[in-house]
C-alpha positions as a printed Julia matrix, in Angstrom:
263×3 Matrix{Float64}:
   5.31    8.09  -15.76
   5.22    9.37  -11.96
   5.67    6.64   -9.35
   4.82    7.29   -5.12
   6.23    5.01   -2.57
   5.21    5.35    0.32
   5.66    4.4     4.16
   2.84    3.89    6.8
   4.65    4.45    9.92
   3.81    4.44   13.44
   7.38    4.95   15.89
   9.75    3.81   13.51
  12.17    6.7    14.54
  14.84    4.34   14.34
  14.6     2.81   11.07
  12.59    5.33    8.91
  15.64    7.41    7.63
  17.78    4.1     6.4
  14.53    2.64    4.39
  14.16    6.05    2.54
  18.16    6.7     2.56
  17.67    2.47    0.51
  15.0     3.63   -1.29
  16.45    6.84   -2.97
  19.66    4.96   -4.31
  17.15    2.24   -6.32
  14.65    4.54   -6.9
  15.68    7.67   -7.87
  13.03    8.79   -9.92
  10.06    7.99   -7.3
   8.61   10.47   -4.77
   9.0     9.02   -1.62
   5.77    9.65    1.58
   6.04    8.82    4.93
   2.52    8.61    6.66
   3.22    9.21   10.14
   0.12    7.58   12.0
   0.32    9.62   15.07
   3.58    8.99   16.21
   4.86   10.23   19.53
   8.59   10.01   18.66
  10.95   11.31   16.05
   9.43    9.64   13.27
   8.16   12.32   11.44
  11.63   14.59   11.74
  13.61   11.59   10.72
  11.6    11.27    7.28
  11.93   14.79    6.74
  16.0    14.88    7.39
  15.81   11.57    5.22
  14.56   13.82    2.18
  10.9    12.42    2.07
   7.44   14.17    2.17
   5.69   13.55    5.07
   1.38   13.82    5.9
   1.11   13.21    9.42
  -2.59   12.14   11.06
  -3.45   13.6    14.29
  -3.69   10.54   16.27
  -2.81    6.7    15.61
  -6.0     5.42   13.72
  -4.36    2.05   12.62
  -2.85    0.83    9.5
  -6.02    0.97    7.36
  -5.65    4.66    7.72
  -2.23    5.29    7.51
  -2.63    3.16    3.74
  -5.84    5.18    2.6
  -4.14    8.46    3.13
  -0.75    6.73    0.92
  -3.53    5.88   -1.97
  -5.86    9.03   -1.7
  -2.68   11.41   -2.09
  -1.39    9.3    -4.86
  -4.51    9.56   -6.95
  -5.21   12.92   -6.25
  -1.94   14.13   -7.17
  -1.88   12.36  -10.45
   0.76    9.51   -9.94
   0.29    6.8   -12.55
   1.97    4.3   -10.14
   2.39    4.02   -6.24
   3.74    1.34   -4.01
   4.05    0.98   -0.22
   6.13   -1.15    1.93
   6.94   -1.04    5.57
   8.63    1.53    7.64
  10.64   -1.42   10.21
  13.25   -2.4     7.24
  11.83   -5.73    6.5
  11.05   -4.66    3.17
  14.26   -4.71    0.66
  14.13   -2.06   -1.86
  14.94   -4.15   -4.68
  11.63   -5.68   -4.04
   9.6    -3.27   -4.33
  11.17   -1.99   -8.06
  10.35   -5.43   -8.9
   6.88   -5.23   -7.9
   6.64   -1.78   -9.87
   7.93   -3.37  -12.89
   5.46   -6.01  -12.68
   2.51   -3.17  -13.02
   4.29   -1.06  -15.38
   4.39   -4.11  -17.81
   0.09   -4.11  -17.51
   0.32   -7.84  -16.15
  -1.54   -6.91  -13.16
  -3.63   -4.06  -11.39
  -1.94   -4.69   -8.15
   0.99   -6.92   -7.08
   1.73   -8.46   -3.89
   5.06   -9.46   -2.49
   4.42  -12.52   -1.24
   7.11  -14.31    1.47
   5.75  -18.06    1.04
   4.96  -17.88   -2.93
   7.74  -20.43   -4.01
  10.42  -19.27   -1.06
  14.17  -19.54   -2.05
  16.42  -20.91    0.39
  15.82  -18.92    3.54
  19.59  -16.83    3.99
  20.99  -16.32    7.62
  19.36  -12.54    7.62
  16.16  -13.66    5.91
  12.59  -13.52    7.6
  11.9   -16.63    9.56
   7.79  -16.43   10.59
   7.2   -17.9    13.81
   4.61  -20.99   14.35
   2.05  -18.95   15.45
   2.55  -16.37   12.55
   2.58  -19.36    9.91
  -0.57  -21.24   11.61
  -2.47  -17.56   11.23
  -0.66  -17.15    7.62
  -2.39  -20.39    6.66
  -5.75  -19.57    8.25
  -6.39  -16.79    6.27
  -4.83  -17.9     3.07
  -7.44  -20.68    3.52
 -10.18  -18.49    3.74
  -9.67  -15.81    1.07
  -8.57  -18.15   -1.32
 -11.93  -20.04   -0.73
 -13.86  -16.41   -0.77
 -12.41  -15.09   -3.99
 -11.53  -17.87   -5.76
  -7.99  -17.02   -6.36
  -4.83  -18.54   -4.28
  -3.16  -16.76   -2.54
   0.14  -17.23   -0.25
   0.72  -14.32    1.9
  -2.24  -12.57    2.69
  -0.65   -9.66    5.62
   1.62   -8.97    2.97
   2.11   -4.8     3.54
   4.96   -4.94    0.1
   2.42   -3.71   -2.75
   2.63   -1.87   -6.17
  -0.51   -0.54   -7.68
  -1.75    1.19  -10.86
  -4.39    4.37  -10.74
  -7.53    1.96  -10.87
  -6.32    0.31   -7.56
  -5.36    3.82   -5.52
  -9.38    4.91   -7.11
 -10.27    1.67   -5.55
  -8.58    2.18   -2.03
  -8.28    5.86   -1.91
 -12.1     5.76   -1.73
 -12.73    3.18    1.04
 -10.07    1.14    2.52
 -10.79   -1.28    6.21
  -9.01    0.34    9.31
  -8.91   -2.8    11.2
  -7.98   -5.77    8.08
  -6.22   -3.17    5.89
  -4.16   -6.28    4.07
  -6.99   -9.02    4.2
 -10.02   -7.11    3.21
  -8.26   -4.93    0.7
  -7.54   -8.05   -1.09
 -10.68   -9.64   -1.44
 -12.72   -5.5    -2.66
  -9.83   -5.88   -4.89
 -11.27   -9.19   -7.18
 -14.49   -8.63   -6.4
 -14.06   -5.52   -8.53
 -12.28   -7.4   -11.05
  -9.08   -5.89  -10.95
  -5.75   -8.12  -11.34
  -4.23   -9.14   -8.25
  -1.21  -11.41   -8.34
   1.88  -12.46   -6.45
   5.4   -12.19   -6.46
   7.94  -14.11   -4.7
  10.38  -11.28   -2.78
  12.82  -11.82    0.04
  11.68  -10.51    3.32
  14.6    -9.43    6.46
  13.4    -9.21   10.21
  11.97   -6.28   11.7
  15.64   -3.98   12.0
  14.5    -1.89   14.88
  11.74   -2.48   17.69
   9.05   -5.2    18.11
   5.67   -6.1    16.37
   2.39   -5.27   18.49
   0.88   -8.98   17.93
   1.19  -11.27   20.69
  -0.96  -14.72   19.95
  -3.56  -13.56   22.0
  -4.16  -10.79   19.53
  -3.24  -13.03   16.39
  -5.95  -15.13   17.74
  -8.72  -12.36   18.4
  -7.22  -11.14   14.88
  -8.21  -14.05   12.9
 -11.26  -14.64   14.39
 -12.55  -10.74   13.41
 -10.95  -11.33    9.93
 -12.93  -14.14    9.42
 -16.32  -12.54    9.57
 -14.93   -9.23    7.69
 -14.57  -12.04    4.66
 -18.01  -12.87    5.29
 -19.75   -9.86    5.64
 -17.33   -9.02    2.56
 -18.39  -12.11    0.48
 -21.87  -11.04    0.55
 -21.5    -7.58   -0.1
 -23.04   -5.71   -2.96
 -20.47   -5.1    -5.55
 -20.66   -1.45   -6.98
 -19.34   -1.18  -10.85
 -18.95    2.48   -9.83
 -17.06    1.95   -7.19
 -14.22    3.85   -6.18
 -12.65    7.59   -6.59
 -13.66    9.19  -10.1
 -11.06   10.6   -12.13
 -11.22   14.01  -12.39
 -12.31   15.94  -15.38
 -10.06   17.41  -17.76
 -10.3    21.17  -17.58
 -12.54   22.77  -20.42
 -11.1    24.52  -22.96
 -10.65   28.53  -23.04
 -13.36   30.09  -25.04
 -11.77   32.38  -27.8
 -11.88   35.99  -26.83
 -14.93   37.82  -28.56
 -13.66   40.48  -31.01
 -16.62   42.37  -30.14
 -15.03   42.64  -26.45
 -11.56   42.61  -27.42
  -9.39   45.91  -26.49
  -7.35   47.83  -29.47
  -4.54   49.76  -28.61
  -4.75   53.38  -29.58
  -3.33   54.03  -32.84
């Protein structure tokens, strides 16, 4: 069974290398794909020297992108598992081969590591969310849970494992501007398994997130009508990438075309 990870990543230059470098010892067997969404620094060389593959988009076009092209190369290159995580280091490796054993085992279509899905005891280098950040978590747990009828803790969750029906799923249309949120609710609408597991999140090892609470606030508010629009949307039971067909078998050679050597 062939398994992808891979990293969105948009000027992570200085933690990059050590997530792959993390990755490789606990997953040996995985091929590893950075996405570099336009970066303007070293990003892309650093996943190289790191030992991963790396597709890089022309410009930044946002995280929705940066996870379509992860899920699109995945399917198309025949990987019968793929997960993603972020590119900052708050996402511990051992995590995500938990999450990958939770697909492998057929319990679920997609799994999401959730941070607020019965929390251990928060460690002195664990995650600690800010207000704001738990007030928005809350918001739009609220809200999906309400449009899809399932609960769910940690909606902006970007740890995720996946089977080949999800990356059909995402690879053919996934939201540039509420990659996490919308992808989530296409996902039971189509009927595919979605659940949670509790993982241990770190803060960000390098650099700063682009959210202020101005833009948390202008971010919820556009979510909101995204579930919406998405709640009355047309579901498609064809929806999604097609797998491709199996080649055709080779016709026999016709003896009445078929070349003797001389005798």
């Amino acid at each position: 069974m062939r398994t992808l990870v891979f990293l969105p990543a948009w000027n992570e230059e200085a933690s990059v290398g050590q997530v792959i470098s993390r990755l490789r010892e606990v997953l040996p067997d995985a091929d590893l794909l950075v996405v570099d969404d336009g970066s303007i620094d070293a990003t892309a060389a650093r996943a190289r020297a790191a030992g991963a593959r790396v597709a890089s988009l022309p410009f930044n076009q946002g995280l929705g992108a940066a996870l379509q092209t992860g899920y699109l190369y995945a399917f198309r290159e025949g990987y019968d598992y793929c997960a993603h995580l972020d590119a900052d280091g708050q996402h511990p490796a051992e995590e995500v081969v938990r999450l990958l054993d939770e697909v492998r085992s057929g319990r679920a279509d997609l799994v999401i590591g959730s941070r607020y899905r019965d929390p251990p005891p928060a460690g002195d280098d664990d995650y600690r969310p800010t207000v704001s950040r738990r007030i928005g978590s809350s918001v739009f747990r609220f809200f999906l849970t309400m449009a899809t009828r399932q609960r769910f803790t940690d909606t902006t969750s970007g740890m995720r494992a996946a089977n080949r029906r999800v990356m059909a799923l995402f690879g053919e249309r996934y939201s540039h501007d509420f990659a996490e949120i919308e992808s989530l609710q296409r996902a039971v609408r189509q009927g595919l398994r979605v659940e949670e597991l509790s993982v241990r999140m770190l803060p960000r090892a390098e650099g700063r997130s682009f959210l202020t609470p101005v833009r948390s606030a202008f971010f919820i508010f556009k979510s909101l009508i995204v579930l919406i629009v998405g709640r009355f949307r047309p579901r498609s039971a064809a929806e999604g990438l097609q797998e491709p067909a199996p080649p055709e078998p080779a016709e026999p050679p016709s003896l009445a075309n078929a070349k003797y050597g001389e005798r």
